[in-house]
N, C-alpha and C positions, 0 to 999 in steps of 0.2 A: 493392239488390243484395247479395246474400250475400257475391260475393266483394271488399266494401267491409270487411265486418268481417273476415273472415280477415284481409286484407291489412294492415292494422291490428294485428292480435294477433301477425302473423310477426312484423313491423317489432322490434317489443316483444319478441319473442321472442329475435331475433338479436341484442338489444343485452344481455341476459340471457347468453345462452351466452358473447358474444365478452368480456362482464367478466368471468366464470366460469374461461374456459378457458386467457385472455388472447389470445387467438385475434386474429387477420389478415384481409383480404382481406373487411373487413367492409363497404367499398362495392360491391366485384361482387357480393356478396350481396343488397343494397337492391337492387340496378338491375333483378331480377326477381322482386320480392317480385309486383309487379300481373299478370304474368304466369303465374306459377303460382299464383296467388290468383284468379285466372279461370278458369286450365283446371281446377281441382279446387272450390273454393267453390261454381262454377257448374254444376259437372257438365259440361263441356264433354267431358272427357275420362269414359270406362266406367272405372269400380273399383267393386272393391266390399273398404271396408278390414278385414272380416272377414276376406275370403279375397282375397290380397294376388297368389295366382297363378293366378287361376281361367281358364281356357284364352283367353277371349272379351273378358279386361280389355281395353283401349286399354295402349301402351307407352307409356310417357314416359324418354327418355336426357338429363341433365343433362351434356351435352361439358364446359361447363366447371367440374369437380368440385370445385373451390376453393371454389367460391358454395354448398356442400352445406347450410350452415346455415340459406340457405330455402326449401331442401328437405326438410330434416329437418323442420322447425316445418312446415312445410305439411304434412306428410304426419301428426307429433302430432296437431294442429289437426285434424283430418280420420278422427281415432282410429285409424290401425294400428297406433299404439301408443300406450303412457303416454307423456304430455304430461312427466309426471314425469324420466323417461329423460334429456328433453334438459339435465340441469342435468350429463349425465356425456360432454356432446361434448368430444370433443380427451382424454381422459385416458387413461392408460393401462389398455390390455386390457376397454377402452369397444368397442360395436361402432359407436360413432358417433364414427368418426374423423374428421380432419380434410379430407377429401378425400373423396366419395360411395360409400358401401360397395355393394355390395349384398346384405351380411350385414340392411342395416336394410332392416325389414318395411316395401315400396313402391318399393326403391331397386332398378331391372332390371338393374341395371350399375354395376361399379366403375369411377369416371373420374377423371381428372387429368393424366394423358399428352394435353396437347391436340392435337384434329387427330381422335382415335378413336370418339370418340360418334358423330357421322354415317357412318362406315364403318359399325358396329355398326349402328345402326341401320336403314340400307337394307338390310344381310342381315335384320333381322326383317321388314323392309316385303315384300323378295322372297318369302321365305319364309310369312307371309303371304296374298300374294297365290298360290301356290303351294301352298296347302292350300286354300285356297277360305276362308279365315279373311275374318271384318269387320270385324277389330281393326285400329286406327290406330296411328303411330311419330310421336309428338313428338321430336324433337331441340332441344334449347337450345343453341344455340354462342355463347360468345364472337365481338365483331368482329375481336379481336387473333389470335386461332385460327384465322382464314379464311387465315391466310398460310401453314397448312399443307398440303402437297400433296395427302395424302392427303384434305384436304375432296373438292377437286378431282375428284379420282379418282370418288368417293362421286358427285360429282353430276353428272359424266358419268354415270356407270354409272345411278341413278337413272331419269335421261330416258331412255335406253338401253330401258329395262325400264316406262315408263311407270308409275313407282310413286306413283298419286293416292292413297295410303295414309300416304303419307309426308310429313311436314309439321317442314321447318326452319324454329325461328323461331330469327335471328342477334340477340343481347340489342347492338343497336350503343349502346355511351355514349360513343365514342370516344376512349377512352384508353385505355391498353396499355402493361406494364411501366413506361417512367419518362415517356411521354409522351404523345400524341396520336397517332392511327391514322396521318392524314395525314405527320406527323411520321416516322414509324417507320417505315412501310412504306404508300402509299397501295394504299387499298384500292377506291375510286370510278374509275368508275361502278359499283355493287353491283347496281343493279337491272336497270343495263344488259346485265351479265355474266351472272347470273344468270338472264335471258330468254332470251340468245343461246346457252345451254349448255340450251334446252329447257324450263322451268319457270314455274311460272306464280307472279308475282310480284307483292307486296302490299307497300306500305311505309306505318305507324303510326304515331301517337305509344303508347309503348308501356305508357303509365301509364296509358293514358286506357280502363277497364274497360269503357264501353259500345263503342265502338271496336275492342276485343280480343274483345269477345261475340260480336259481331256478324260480326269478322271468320272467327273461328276457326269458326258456323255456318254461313258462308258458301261456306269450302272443303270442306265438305265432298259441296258438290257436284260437285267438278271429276273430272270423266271419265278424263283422258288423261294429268296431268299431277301431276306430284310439286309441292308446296307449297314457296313460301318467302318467310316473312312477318319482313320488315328492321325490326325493332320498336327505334323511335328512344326511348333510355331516357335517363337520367341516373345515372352512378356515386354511390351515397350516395343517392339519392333520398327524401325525407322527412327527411332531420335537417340542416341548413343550412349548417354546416361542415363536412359530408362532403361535398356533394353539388361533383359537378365538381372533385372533387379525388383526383389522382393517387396524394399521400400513405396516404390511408387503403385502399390496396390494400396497405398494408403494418404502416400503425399499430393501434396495438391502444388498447383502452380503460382510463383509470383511473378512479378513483368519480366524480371531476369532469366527467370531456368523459360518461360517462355518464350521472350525471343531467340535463347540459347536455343533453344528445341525448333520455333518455327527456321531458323537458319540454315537447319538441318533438312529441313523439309520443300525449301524453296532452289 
């Protein structure tokens, strides 16, 4: 599977930028490397990284824009731009800031204010569906970002409008700010909630590439009903002292826990 080796070279990559830049938030980033190393390795999603705005691409919104660095690597990797570029994330008057631009070529939307990608995103789905377009609305959320109302709103409105165009996947690893979703703010039953508000509901492991193929082909048969696929991750996933660890939403890297981590990786 194609999107085995992207996922692989992101991984690599984000340990690259976060020595680099000395950059944070470097396990929300792992937790959907295999996700966006599906929708785009695979072709799951329509691009085309020559022409980055071409009317009929597929949309993809990254809500939680802190994890930008496996978006940026995914989208390098993928050529809309030099690969080169990303050694200048996080620096000043870089257009690859620290938070998801959409100055960088791939990037539909500026995010980081969590809560706003799926708002945004259902107006592209309506819209859309409203030109008679066949382009698709990926949204990525955080699970910690689903305690914003304004999701809520978003997915009422969604079912409201019947938008099968539209496809939330919630990146769940279960941690958020200094703890545990449960902890902080429960958020279960998720699928339960997300049925009952109209929507047709899938829950994954969300590592698991044949899993996410197959899912993500799947939906796109649905008729009536706006998507939303509870993709069960791990925070840090693939370096072993990141992973399930709260810490590294906030630790940065030095040459040591980095080579520890790329050794991991190679």
């Amino acid at each position: 599977m194609k999107s085995l080796k992207l996922a692989s070279s992101v991984r690599k990559d984000i340990l690259d930028m976060a020595l680099v830049s000395k950059a944070s938030h470097i396990g929300s980033a792992l937790s959907i490397v295999d996700i966006l190393s599906v929708l785009y390795g695979n072709k799951i999603l329509k691009f085309d990284s020559s022409n980055p705005k071409y009317e009929n691409r597929d949309r993809l919104i990254l809500s939680k824009g802190h994890a930008c660095m496996a978006l940026y690597s995914t989208l390098a990797e993928c050529n809309f731009f030099n690969k080169n570029n990303l050694n200048e994330y996080g620096k000043n008057n870089s257009l690859l800031m620290a938070h998801a631009s959409h100055k960088v070529p791939g990037v539909e939307f500026s995010t980081g204010s969590l809560g706003h990608g799926l708002s945004f995103g259902t107006g592209l789905a309506l819209a859309g569906k409203r030109k008679k377009n066949k382009y698709r609305v990926v949204v990525i959320n955080s699970d910690g970002e689903m305690n914003e109302g304004s999701n809520w709103e978003a997915i009422m409105f969604a079912a409201h409008h019947s938008l099968n165009n539209l496809i939330l996947v919630i990146d769940y690893n279960n941690l958020q700010s200094f703890d545990t979703i449960d902890k902080t703010l429960k958020l279960e039953p998720l699928h339960t909630k997300m049925k009952a508000f109209g929507w047709k509901v899938m829950s994954l492991d969300g590592h698991n590439h044949i899993k996410l193929n197959k899912t993500f082909k799947e939906v796109k048969k649905e008729k009536n009903k706006p998507i939303c696929i509870i993709a069960n991750t791990i925070k840090g996933k693939g370096v072993s002292f990141m992973e399930n660890s709260v810490m590294w939403h906030y630790k940065s890297l030095n040459q040591k826990t980095y080579s520890d981590a790329m050794k991991e990786l190679i």
